[in-house]
C-alpha positions in Angstrom: 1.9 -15.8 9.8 -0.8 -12.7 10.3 2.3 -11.0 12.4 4.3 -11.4 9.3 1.3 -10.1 6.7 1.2 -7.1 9.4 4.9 -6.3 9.4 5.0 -6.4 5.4 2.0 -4.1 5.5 3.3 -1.9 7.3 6.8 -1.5 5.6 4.6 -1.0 2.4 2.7 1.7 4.0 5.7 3.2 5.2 7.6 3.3 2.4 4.7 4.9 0.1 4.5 7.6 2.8 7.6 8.6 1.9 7.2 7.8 -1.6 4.0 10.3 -1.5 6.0 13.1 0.1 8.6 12.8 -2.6 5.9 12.7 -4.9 4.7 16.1 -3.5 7.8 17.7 -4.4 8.0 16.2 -8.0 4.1 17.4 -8.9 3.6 13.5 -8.9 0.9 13.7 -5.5 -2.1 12.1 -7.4 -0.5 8.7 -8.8 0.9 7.9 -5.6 -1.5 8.9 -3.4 -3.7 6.4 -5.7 -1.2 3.7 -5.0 -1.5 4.2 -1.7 -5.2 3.8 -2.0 -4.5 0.4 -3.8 -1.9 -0.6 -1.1 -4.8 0.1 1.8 -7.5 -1.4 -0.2 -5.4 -4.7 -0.7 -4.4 -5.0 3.2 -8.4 -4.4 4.5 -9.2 -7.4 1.7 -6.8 -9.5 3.2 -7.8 -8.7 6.5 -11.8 -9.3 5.7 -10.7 -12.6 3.9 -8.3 -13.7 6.7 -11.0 -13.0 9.2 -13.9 -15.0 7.0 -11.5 -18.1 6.9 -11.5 -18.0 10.6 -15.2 -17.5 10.7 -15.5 -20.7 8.7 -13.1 -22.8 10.1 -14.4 -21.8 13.4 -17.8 -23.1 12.6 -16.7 -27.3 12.1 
């Protein structure tokens, strides 16, 4: 399952790379560098939550 989350994350970040270059070209830079932000921000919650369940579930 986490190999999965990590191969969707990474296609994601990929594609918003290229997505923010494009952007660069357009004048468009800021609103997809901040989706990129968002993209990041959601994948480091998932980790931290993933990573707390295990912490729990560890502990029983």
């Amino acid at each position: 399952m986490s190999i999965l989350i990590l191969v969707v994350s990474s296609i994601a970040v990929l594609y918003l790379l290229f997505q923010l270059i494009k952007a660069g070209k357009q004048g468009r830079f800021v609103q997809t560098l901040r989706d990129l932000l968002i993209i990041f921000l959601a994948i480091l919650m998932t980790a931290v939550i993933a990573y707390l369940a295990y912490r729990f579930f560890r502990a029983f």
